[in-house]
C-alpha positions in Angstrom: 44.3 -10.2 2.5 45.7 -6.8 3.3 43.5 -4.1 4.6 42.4 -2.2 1.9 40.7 -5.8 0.7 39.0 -5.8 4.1 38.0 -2.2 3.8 36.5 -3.1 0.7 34.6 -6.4 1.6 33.2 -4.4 4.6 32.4 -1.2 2.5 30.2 -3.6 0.3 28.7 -5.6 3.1 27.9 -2.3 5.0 25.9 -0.8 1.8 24.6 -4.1 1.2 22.5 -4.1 4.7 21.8 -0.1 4.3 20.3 -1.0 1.1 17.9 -3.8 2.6 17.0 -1.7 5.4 16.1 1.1 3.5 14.4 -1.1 0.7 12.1 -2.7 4.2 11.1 0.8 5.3 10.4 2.0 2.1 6.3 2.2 1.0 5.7 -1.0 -1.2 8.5 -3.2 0.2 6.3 -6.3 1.3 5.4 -7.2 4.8 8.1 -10.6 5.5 5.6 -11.7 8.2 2.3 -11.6 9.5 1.6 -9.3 12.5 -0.5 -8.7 15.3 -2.9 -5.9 16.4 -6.1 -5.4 19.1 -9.0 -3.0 17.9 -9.6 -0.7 20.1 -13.3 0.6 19.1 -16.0 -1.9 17.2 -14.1 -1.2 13.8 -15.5 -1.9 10.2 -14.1 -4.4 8.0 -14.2 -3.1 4.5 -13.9 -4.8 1.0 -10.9 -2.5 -0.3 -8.5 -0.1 1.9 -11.7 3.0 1.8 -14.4 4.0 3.9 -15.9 3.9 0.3 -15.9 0.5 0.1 -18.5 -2.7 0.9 -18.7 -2.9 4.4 -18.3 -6.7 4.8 -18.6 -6.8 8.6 -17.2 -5.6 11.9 -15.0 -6.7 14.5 -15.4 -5.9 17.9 -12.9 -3.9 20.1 -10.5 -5.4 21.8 -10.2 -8.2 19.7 -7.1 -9.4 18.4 -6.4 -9.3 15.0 -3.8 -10.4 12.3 -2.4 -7.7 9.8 -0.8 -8.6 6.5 0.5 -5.4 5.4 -0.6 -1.7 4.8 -1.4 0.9 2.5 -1.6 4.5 2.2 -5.1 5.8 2.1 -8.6 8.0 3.1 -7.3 9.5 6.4 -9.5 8.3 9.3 -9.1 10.3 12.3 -5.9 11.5 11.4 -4.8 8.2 10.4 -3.9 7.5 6.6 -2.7 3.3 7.1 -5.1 0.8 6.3 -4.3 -2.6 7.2 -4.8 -5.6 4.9 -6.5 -8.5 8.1 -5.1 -12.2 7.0 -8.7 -12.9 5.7 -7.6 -10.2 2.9 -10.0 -7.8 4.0 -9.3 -4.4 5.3 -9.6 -1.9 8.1 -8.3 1.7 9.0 -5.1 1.6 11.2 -7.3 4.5 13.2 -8.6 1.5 15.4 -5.8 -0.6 15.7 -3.3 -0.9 18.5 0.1 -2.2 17.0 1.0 -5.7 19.4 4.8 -5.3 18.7 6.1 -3.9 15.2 3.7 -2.4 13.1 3.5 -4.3 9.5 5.6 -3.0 6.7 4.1 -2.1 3.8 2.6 -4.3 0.8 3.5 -5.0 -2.3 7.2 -6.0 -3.7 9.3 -3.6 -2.5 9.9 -2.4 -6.7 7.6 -0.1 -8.9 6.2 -0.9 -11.7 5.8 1.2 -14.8 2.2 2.8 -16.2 0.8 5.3 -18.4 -2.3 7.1 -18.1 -4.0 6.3 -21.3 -6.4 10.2 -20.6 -6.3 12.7 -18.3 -6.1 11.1 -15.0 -7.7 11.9 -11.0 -5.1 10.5 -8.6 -7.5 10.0 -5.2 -6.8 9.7 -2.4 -8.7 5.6 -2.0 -9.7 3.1 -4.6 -12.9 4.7 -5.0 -14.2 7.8 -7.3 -15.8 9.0 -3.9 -12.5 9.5 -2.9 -10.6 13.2 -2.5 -8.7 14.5 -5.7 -5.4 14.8 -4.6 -3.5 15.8 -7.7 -4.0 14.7 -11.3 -1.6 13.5 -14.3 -1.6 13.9 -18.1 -2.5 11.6 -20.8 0.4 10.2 -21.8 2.1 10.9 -18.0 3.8 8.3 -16.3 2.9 6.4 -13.4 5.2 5.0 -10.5 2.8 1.9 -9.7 3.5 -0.2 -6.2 0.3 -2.2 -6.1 -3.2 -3.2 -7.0 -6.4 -4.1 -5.2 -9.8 -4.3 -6.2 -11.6 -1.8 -5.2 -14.9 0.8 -7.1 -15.0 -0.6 -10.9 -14.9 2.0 -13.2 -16.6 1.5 -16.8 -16.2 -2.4 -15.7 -12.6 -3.0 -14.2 -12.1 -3.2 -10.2 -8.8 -2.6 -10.1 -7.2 0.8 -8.8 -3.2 0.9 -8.8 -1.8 2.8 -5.8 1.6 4.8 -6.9 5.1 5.0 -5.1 5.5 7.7 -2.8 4.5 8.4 1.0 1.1 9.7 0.8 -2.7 8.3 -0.6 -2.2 7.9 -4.0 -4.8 5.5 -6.0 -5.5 5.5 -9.6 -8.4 3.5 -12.1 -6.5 0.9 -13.3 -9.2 1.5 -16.1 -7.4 4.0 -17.8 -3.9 3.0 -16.8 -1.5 1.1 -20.0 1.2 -1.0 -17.9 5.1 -0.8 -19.6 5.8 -4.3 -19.1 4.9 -6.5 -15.9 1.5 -5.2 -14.1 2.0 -4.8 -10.3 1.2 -7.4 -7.5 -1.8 -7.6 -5.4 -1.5 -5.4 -1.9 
């Protein structure tokens, strides 16, 4: 094989691997592993990634922990990750010391494709207590990672975060999905 073969085979093999690692840092690309973390304050554990949310217990600091994956949400202290625990519960990052790499983020790595079926509050948690951080149209479409159960609004749970690098949530209530609905967080 002369060099411009091997030039090539590289070339693709090089893009190839910058593609993965981008695709791993990127928010939504799904945590490969589990991960480990110690609180450091008495932190509460909460039913969906929102101070908003159930309180379903605490753990006390300077315990360790194991962390799924994380999501963008309600800032706590300056700190917008929330960390799904491997009981599938969740707490604010704000409280967690990393123990080695931090956990990527969950879901799939891919979006998925909605439409808001009215005019739509994008906030900034899973919960209609949460901030207004921007809004979209009826009819707009939605760049979904994501779902977790979280407030229900006019009976469904479920609030879809969207693709981007910032605390976006939306009602899945009023949200039409364009083929496959997103994965679980």
């Amino acid at each position: 094989m002369g060099r411009r073969g091997v030039r090539g085979i590289v070339t693709v093999a090089a893009t190839a691997l910058v593609s993965t690692v981008l695709l791993a840092a990127a928010p939504g690309a799904q945590a490969a592993t589990t991960y480990t973390g110690r609180t450091t304050a008495t932190v509460n554990v909460r039913s969906a990634p929102t101070t908003f949310a159930s309180d379903v217990g605490t753990i006390g600091a300077g315990t360790t922990i194991t962390l799924r994956c994380k999501v963008f949400g309600p800032s706590v202290g300056g700190n917008s990750y929330w960390y799904k625990l491997g009981t599938g519960r969740w707490i604010t990052a704000r409280y967690v010391s990393n123990v080695g790499s931090a956990p990527g983020f969950c879901g799939t790595g891919s979006e998925y494709a909605g439409r808001a079926t009215v005019a739509l509050n994008v906030r900034s948690g899973p919960n209609t207590a949460n901030a207004v951080v921007s809004s979209v149209p009826a009819g707009g479409d939605l760049a979904l990672v994501c779902k977790v159960d979280g407030q229900a609004v006019d009976g469904n749970p479920r609030w879809y975060q969207l693709s981007g690098d910032s605390a976006a949530w939306v009602a899945a209530r009023y949200v039409t999905n364009v083929g496959t609905a997103p994965p679980y967080c």
